[in-house]
Phi, psi and omega in degrees: 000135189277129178279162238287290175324345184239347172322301198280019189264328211072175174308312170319343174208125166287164156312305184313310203284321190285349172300270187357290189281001158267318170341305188312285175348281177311331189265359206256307176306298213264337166300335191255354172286153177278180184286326174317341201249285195298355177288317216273348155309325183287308188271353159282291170291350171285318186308300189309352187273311180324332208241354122297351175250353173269003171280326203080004163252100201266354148328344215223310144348282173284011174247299164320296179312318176305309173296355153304299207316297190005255177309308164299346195274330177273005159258337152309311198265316191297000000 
């Protein structure tokens, strides 16, 4: 049985794949920036986690500080 979720892809694409190839993307993006440009990416996403967590939404919080981890690990490693 096919899950719910990959239903809207078609056979050609799994969910898994369209992940991927946004991955691709995002690092293909945070690579061609300079340095200047990923501080202020960096610092566009810490306000927003900062402005989820003076929300009480931390949920929201933490998920934006992961895509920080993120977003340095593919330009460390790119």
């Amino acid at each position: 049985m096919r899950d719910v979720l990959e239903a809207g892809y078609g056979d050609k694409h799994s969910r898994k794949t369209v992940e991927l190839q946004k991955i691709a993307e995002e690092k293909a993006t945070y690579q061609a920036m300079t340095a200047k440009q990923f501080t202020k990416a960096l610092e566009r996403l810490e306000k927003q986690m900062y402005e989820h967590s003076r929300n009480l939404e931390f949920e929201e919080a933490a998920s934006v500080r992961d895509e920080i981890e993120r977003v340095k690990q593919i330009v460390m490693i790119g």
